[in-house]
C-alpha positions in Angstrom: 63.4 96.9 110.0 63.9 98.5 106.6 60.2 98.8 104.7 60.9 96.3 102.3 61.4 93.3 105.1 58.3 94.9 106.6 56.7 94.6 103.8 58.1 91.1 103.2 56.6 89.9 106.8 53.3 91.4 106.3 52.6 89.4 103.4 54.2 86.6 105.0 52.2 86.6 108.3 48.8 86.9 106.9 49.4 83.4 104.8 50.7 81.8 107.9 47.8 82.7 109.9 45.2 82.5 107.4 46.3 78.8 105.4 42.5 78.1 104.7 40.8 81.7 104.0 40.4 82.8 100.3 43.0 84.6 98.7 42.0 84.7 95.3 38.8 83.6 93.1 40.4 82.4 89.9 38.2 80.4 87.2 35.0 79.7 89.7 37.5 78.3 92.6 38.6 79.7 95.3 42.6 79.8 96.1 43.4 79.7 99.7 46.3 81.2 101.3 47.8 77.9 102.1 48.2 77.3 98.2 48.9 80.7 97.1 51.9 80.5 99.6 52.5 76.9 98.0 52.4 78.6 94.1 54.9 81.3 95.6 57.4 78.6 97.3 57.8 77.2 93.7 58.0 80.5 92.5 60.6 81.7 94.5 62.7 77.7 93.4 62.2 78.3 90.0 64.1 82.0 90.6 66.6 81.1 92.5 67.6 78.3 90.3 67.5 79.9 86.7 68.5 83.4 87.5 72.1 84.5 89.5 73.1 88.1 90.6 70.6 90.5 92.5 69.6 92.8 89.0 65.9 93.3 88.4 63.8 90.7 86.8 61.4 91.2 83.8 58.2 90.1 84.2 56.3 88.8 81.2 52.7 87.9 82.7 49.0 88.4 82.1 46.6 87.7 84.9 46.6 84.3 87.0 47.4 83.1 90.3 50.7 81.9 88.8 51.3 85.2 88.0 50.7 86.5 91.5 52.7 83.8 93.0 55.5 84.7 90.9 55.7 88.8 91.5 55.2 87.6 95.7 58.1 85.5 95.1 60.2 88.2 93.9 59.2 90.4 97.4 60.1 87.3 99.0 63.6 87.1 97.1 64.4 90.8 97.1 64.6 90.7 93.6 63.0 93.7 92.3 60.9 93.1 88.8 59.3 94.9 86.2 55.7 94.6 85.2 55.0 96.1 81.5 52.1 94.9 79.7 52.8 91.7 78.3 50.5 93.2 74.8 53.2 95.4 73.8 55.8 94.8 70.7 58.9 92.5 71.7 61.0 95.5 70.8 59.4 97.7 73.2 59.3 95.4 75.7 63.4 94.4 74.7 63.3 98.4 75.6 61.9 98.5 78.6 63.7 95.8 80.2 66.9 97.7 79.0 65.7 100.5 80.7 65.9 98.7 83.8 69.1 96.7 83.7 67.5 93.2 83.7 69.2 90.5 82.5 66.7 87.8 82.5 62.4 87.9 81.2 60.9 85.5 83.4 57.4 84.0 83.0 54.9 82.4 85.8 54.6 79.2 83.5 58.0 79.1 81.5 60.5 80.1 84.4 63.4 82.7 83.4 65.5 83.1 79.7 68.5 85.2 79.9 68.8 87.9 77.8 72.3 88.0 76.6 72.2 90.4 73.8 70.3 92.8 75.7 72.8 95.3 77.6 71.8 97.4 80.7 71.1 100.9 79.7 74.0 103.0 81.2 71.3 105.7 81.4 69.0 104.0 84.1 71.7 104.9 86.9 70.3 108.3 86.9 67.3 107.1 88.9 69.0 104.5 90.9 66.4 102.2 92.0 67.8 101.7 95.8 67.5 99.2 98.4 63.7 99.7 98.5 62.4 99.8 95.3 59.7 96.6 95.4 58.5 97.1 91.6 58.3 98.5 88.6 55.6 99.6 86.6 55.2 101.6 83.3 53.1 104.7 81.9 50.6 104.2 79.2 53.2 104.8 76.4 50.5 107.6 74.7 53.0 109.8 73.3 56.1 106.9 72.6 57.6 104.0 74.4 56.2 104.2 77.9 58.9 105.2 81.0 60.1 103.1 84.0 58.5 104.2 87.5 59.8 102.4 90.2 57.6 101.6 93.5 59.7 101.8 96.6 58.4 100.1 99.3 58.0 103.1 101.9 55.5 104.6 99.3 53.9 101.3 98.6 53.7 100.2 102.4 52.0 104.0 103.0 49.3 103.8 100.4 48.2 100.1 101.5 47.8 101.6 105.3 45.6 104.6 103.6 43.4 102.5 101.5 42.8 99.7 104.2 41.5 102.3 106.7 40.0 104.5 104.5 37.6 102.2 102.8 37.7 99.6 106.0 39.2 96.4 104.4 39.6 93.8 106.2 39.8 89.8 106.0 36.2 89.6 105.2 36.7 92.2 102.4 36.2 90.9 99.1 37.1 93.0 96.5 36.9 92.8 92.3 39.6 93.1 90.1 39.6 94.4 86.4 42.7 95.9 86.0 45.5 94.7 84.5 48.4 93.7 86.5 50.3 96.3 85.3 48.3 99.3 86.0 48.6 101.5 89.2 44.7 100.3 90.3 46.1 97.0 91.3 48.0 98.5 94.1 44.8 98.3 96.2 43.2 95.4 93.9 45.9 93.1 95.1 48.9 94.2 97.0 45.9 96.2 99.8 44.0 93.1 99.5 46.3 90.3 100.0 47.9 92.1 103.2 45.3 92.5 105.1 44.1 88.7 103.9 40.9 89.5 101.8 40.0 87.9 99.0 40.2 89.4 95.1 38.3 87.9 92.7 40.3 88.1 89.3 38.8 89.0 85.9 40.9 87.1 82.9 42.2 89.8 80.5 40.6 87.6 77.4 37.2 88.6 79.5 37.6 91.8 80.1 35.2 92.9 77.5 32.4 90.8 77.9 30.0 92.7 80.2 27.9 89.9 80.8 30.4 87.5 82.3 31.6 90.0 84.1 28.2 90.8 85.6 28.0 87.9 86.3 30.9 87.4 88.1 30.6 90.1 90.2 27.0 88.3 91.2 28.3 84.8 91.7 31.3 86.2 93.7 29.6 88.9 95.6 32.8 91.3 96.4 32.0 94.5 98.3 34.7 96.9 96.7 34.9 97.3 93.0 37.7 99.4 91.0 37.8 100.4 87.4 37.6 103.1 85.0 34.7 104.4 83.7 34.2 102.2 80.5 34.0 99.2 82.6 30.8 100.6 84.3 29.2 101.7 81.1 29.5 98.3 80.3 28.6 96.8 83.4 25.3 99.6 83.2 24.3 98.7 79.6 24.1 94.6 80.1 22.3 94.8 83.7 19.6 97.2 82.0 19.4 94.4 78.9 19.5 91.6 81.4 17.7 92.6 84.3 19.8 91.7 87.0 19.3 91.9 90.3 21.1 94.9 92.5 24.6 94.1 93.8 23.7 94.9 97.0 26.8 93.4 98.4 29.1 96.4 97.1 29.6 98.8 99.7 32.2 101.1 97.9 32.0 101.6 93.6 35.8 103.5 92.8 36.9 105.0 89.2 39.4 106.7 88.1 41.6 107.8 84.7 38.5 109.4 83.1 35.9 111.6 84.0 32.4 109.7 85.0 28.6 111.3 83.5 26.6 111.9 86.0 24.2 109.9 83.8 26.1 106.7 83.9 26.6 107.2 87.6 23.0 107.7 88.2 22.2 104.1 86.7 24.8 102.9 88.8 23.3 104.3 92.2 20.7 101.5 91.1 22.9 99.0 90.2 25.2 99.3 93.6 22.4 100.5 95.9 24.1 99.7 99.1 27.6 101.5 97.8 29.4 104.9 98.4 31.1 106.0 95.1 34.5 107.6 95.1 35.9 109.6 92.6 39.7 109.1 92.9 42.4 111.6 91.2 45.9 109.8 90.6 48.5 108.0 88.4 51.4 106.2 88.0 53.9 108.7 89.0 52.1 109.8 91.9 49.6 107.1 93.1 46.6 108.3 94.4 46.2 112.2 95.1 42.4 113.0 95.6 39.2 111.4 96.6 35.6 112.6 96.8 33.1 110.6 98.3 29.5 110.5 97.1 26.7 109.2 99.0 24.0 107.4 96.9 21.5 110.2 97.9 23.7 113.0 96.7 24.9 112.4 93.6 26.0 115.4 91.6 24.5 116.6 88.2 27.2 117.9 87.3 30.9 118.0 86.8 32.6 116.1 90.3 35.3 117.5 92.1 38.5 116.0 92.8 37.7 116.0 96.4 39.6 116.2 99.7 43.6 115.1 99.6 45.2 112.7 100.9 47.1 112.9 104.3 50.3 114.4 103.0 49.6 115.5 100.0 50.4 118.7 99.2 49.0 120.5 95.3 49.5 123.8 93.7 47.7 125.2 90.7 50.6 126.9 88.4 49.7 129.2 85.4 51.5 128.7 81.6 54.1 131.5 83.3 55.1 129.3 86.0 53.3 131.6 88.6 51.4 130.0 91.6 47.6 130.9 91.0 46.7 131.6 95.0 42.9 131.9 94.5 39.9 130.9 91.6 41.8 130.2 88.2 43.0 127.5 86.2 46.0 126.0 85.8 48.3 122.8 85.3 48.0 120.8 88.6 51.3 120.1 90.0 50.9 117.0 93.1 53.5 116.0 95.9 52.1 112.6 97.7 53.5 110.2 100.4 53.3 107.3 97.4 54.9 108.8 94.7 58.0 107.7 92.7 61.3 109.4 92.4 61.7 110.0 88.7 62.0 107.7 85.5 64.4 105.6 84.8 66.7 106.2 81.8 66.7 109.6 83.2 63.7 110.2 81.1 61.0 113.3 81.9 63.1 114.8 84.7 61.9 118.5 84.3 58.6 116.7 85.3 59.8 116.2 89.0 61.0 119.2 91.1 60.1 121.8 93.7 58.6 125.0 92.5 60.6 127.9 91.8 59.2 130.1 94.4 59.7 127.1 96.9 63.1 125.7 96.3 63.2 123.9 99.8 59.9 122.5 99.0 59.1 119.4 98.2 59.3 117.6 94.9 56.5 117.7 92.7 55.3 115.9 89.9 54.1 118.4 87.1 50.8 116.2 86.1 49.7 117.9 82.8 46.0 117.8 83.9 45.0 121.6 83.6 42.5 122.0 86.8 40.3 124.9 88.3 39.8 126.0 91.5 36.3 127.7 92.0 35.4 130.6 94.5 34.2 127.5 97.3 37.9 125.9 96.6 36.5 122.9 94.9 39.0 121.7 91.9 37.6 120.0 89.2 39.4 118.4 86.3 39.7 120.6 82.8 41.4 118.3 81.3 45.1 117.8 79.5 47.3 120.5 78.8 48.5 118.3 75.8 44.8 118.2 74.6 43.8 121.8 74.1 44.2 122.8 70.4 43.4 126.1 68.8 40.6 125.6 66.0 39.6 128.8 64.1 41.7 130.9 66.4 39.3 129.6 69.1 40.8 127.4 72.5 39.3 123.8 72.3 39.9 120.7 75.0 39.1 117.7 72.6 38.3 116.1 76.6 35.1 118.5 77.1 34.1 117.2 73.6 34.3 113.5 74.8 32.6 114.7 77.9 29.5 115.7 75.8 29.8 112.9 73.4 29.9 110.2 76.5 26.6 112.2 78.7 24.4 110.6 75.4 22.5 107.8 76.4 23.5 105.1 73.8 26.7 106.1 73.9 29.6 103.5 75.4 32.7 105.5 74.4 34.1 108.2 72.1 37.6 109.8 71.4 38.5 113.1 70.0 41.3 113.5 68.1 42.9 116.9 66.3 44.4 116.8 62.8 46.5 119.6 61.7 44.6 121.9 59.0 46.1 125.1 57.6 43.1 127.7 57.2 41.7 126.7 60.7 45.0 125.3 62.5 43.1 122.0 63.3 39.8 120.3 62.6 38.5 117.8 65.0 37.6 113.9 64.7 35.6 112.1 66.4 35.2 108.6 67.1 32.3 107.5 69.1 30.8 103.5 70.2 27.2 103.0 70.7 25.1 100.5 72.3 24.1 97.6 70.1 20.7 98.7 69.4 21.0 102.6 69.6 20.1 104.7 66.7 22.7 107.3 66.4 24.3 108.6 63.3 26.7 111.8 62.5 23.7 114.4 62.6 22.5 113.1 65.9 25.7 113.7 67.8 26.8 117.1 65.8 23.2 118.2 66.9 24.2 117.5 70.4 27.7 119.3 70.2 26.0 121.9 69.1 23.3 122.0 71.9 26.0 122.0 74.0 30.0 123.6 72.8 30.8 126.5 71.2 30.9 126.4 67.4 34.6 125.9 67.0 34.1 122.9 69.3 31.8 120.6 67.2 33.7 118.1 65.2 34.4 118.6 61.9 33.9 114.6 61.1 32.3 111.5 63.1 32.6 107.8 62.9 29.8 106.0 64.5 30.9 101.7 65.6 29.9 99.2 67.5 33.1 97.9 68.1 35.2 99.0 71.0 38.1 101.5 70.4 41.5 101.2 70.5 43.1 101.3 74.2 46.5 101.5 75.1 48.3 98.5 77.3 46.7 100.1 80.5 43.3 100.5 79.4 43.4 104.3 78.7 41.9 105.4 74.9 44.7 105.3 72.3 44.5 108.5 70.8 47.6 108.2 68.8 45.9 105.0 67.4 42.9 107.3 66.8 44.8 110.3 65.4 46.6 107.5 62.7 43.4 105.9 61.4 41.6 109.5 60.7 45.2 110.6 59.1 44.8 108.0 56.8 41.1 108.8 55.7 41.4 112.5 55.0 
């Protein structure tokens, strides 16, 4: 049996056998897996009667059961899909689906449109997809129109049978999600979830950024995993300080990943998840999940976390600006082979970006992850940052990340971003943007006083901007920087 039918009768099997356990929590009702398999029945009619051939569907959906139904449908039809986020431009998205030979954009709600002006990109074949490939999914389009990673189902099949042991899901397991559909995090949200038949409670994207409905969510619908990045749990901090809310003591395991997490913030959530382990997960879309350090509640860490232990298979180096393998303490660009990952872009896009090392040509493939790392004299890594994020100002070597890291430890701060604009005496001058709290007094002097405190000269931002208003986020949740770097263009 070839993974995707496995895959295919997993899913299948646990809504046979469970027809009256929750599946999903959608709009304060629970879905069952009798009518979830019901929604993807008519799913599956309305693909097979407004769509021919066996190309790859588009998928144009936010959040909802519908939505769900409709990308379990397409396991069920072998139709392979692709799941962009339904926020970005038409052209883009016209792009996209280009990108991966689809002929037809199909909706939960408005069933399929053919797309007949839109031609298959010749260019896609250089990644075939193969029998296997289940999905789609897209990067966060920070430096241009965001590439094509396919999910095959080996990898997919692999990660779900890691995650459900490792943090012991089950049927009973109820488990939160906040991400988008189209963002890696909802490969345990929802495909780990539904196959072992928990039950995911699912956060409306027009809600996402209301802290107190989603507080009180999570309290109404008591899940015991939670998955996010770190802004949803400085939000979900600030409004149970303000509110007084009781402890979710039902959440046994707090995840984050795709930013770094204070130690601050995650003090302040040891009380707000009292009965939780918190996990500090390392990964993306390329590669899925890499890394993950548990933290008991008692030992939390003051300062920066490490990336943790690796996965079973995975397999890192730490390579040097020469290419060279560093064997022992140094820093480096973090290069990552896993079990889950893809195998390439689409469109033939970014392939120097997948390969074996030079000094391992029989190796395996690795995905070059642009994360600069360290490895420290006990072996620990910890993340540096972005080699595409390290600027020179004054002749001196800045990460505009470690500035963001000081700028988010400040209590009243929700977010900031730091941006670098091209100057000629100094080569760059930094920017930085930075949301407070509601009622926090902060202004420009506070927070260059605390750069100061805490960076070398050459570090400390040149200009700041001080709202209350969130800042700008790319289509899978990540800080728009480019958005950032435009705006401060404009002003100076």
């Amino acid at each position: 049996m070839d993974m995707r039918t496995a895959l295919r009768a997993q899913l299948r099997s646990v809504r046979r056998e469970l027809p009256d356990s929750p599946a999903l929590i959608w709009r304060g009702r629970e879905i069952s897996y009798g009518e979830l398999g019901g929604m993807v029945d008519e799913q599956r009619r309305r693909i097979t009667e407004q769509t021919t051939g066996d190309e790859p569907l588009g998928l144009l959906a936010q959040t909802s059961p519908e939505a769900i139904a409709l990308m379990l449908a397409c396991v069920e039809e072998r139709r392979p899909f692709v799941l962009p986020s339904a926020e970005l431009p038409g052209a883009v998205l016209e792009t996209l689906f280009a990108k991966a030979g689809c002929r037809y954009r199909v909706t939960p709600d408005g069933g399929a449109q053919a797309l007949p002006t839109l031609e298959p990109d010749p260019s896609a074949s250089h990644v075939p997809l193969g029998p296997d490939t289940v999905f789609m999914l897209t990067t966060s389009g920070s430096t241009g129109v965001p590439k094509v990673v396919p999910i095959r189902a080996t990898a997919l099949v692999r990660f779900t049978e890691w995650a459900r042991k490792r943090f012991a899901m089950g049927r009973e397991t109820g488990v939160f999600n906040y991400a988008p559909l189209n963002f890696d995090l909802c490969l345990l949200d929802l495909w780990t979830t539904l196959s072992v038949g928990g039950r995911v409670t699912l956060v409306e994207r027009t809600s996402a950024g209301n802290a107190r409905h989603l507080l009180s969510l999570m309290t109404e619908t008591r899940p015991n995993l939670v998955q996010a990045v770190p802004m949803f749990y400085r939000l979900i901090a600030q409004v149970w300080r303000d509110t007084g809310e009781q402890p979710l003591t039902s959440v046994r395991s707090v995840l984050w990943s795709g930013d770094s997490m204070p130690p601050s913030l995650l003090r302040t959530l040891a009380t707000v998840f009292p009965s939780a382990h918190f996990y500090n997960v390392y990964g993306c879309t390329e590669i899925n999940n890499a890394f993950v350090n548990e933290l008991a509640p008692s030992a939390l860490p003051s300062g920066q976390i490490p990336l943790g232990e690796a996965l079973p298979g995975v397999r890192s180096l730490i390579v040097d600006g020469r290419g060279d393998l560093i064997d022992g303490p140094g820093k480096g660009e973090l290069w990552v082979s896993t079990p889950f990952q893809t195998s390439g872009y689409l469109a033939g896009e970014g392939g120097e970006r997948f390969g074996p090392h030079h000094m391992d040509e029989d190796g395996p493939v690795y995905f070059r992850s642009g994360d600069l790392v360290r490895r420290h004299p006990n072996g620990n890594l910890t993340l540096e940052g972005r080699i595409d994020f390290q600027v020179k100002v004054r002749g001196v070597q800045v990460d505009t990340e470690a500035v963001e890291r000081v700028l988010q430890d400040q209590e009243g701060v929700v977010e900031a971003g730091v941006v670098a604009l091209p100057e000629e005496r100094n080569g760059h001058r930094l920017c930085a943007s930075v949301r407070i709290q509601p009622e926090a007094r902060i202004n420009g002097l506070v927070l260059r006083k605390l750069c100061a405190e805490h960076l070398p000269p050459a570090a400390v931002p040149s200009s700041f901007e001080v709202e209350r208003s969130s800042l700008p986020r790319t289509s899978t949740g990540k800080l728009d920087r480019k958005v950032l770097k435009e705006r401060w263009s404009s002003r100076v």
